[in-house]
C-alpha positions as CSV (number, residue, x, y, z in Angstrom):
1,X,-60.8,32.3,-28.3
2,X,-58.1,34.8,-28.6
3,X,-57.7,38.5,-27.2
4,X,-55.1,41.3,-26.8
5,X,-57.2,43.8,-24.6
6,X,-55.3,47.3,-24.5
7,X,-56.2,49.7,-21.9
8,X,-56.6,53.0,-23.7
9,X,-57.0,56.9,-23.4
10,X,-59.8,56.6,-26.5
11,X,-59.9,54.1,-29.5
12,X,-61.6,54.1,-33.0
13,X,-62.1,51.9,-35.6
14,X,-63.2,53.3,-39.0
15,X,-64.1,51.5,-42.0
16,X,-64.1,53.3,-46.0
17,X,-63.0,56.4,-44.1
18,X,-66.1,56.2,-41.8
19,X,-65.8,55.5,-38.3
20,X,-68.5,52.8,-37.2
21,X,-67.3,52.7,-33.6
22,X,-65.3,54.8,-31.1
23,X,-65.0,55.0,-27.4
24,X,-63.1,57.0,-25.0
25,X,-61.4,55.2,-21.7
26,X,-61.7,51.4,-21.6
27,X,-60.6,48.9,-23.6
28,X,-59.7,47.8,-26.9
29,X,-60.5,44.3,-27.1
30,X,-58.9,42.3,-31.0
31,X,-60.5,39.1,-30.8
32,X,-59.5,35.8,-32.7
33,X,-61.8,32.6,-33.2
34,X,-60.3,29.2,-33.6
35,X,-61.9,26.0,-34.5
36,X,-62.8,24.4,-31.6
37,X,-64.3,27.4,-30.0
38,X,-67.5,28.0,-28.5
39,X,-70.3,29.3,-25.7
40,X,-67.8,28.3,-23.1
41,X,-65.1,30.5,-24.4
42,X,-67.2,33.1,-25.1
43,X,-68.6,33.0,-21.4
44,X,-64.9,33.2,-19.6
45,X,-63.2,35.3,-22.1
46,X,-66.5,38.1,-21.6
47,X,-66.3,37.7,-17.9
48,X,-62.6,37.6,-17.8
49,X,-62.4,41.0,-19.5
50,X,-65.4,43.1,-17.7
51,X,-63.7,42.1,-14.1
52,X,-60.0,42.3,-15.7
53,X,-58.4,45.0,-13.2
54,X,-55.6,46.8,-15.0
55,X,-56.8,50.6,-14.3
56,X,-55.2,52.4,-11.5
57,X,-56.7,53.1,-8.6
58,X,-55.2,56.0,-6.6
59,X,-52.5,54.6,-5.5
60,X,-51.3,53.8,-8.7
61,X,-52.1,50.1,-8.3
62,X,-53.9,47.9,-10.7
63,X,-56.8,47.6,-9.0
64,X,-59.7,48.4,-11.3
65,X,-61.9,47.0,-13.8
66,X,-63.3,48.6,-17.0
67,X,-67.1,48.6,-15.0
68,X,-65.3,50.3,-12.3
69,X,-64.2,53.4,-14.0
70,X,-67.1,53.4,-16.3
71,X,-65.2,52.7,-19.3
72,X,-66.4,51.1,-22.5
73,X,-64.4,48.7,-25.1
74,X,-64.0,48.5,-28.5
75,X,-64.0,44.9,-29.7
76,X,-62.7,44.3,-33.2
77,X,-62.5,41.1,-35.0
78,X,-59.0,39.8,-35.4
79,X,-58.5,36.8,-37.5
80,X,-54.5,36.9,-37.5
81,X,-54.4,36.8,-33.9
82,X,-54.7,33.3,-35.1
83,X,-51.5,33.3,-37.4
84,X,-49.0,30.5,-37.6
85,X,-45.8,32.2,-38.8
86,X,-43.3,29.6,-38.0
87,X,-42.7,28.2,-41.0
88,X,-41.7,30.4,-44.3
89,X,-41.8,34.3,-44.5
90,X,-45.8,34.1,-44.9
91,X,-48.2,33.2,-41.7
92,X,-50.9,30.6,-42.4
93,X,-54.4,31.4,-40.9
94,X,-55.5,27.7,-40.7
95,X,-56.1,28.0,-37.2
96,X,-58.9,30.6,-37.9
97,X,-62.5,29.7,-37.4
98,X,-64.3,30.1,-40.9
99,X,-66.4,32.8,-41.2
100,X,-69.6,30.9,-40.3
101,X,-68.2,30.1,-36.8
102,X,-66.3,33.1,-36.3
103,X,-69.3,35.8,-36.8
104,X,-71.7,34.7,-34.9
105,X,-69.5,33.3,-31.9
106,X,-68.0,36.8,-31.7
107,X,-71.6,38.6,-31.7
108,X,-72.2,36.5,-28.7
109,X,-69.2,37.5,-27.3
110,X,-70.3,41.0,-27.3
111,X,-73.6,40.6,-26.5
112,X,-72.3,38.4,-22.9
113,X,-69.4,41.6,-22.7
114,X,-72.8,43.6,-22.5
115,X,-74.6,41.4,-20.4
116,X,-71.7,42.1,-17.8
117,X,-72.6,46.3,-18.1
118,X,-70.0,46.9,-20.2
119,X,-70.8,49.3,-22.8
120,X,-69.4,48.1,-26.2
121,X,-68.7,49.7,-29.8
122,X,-67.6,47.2,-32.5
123,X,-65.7,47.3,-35.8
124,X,-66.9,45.4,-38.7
125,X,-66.8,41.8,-39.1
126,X,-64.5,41.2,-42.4
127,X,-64.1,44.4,-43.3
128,X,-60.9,46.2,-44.0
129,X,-60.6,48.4,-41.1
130,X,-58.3,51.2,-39.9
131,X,-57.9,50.9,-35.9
132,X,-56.4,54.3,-34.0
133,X,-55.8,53.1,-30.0
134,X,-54.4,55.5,-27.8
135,X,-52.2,52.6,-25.5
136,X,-52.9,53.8,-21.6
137,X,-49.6,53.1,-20.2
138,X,-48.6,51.2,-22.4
139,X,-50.8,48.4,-20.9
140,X,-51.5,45.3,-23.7
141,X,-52.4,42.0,-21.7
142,X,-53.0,38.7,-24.2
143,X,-56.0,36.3,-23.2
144,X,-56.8,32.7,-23.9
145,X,-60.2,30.8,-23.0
146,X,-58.6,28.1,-20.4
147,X,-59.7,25.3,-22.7
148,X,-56.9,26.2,-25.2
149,X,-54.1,26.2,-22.8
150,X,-54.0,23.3,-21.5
């Protein structure tokens, strides 16, 4: 699994000019599914994000986790984070879990990100959505389940 978590101000995600999920300070969490993906990388990559410590303490130092400042995240599907745009002027997405991997491995995903406290609105799985993400910094940190960087 795949994920660009930015630390925001406030975040929405709205789909047919409705928003279905909006948070204030926290996280917004894109996440990609590949193939090979599964419980395992669900497990680290929820863990890794509820205990990620990019907020400030007062010091100004990077000290803090989203569950220490009582933020929440909004975690929206991202299928291109799996792009392969080496080749031509248009990416491939063959690196992309299917759909029938993809959804449900990503609702456990949230599900373990709320097992870990963390409070958690959601876009909507294959929908066209319109994401506004007020960057906190700016602060954007890329994530990859350990089994796919080896």
């Amino acid at each position: 699994m795949r994920a660009v978590i930015q630390r925001v101000t406030q975040a929405s995600v709205s789909v047919d000019g409705e928003i279905v999920g909006a948070i204030g300070r926290g996280l917004v969490v894109l996440v990609g599914v590949t193939h090979d993906d599964d419980e395992r990388d669900a497990q680290w990559l929820a863990q890794k994000i509820a205990t990620l410590r990019i907020f400030p303490d007062e010091a100004g130092k990077f000290d803090r986790a989203v569950l220490d400042i009582g933020g929440s995240a909004l975690v929206v599907s991202q299928f291109t984070l799996y792009a392969d745009a080496r080749k031509g002027r248009r990416p491939d997405f063959i690196a992309a879990a299917r759909p029938a991997l993809a959804e449900p491995l990503l609702a456990r995903f949230i599900a373990l990100l709320r097992e870990q406290g963390v409070q958690v609105q959601t876009g909507q799985f294959q929908a066209h959505m319109l994401v506004t993400i007020l960057n906190d910094g700016p602060v954007t940190i890329i994530l990859e389940s350990p089994s796919k960087t080896k």
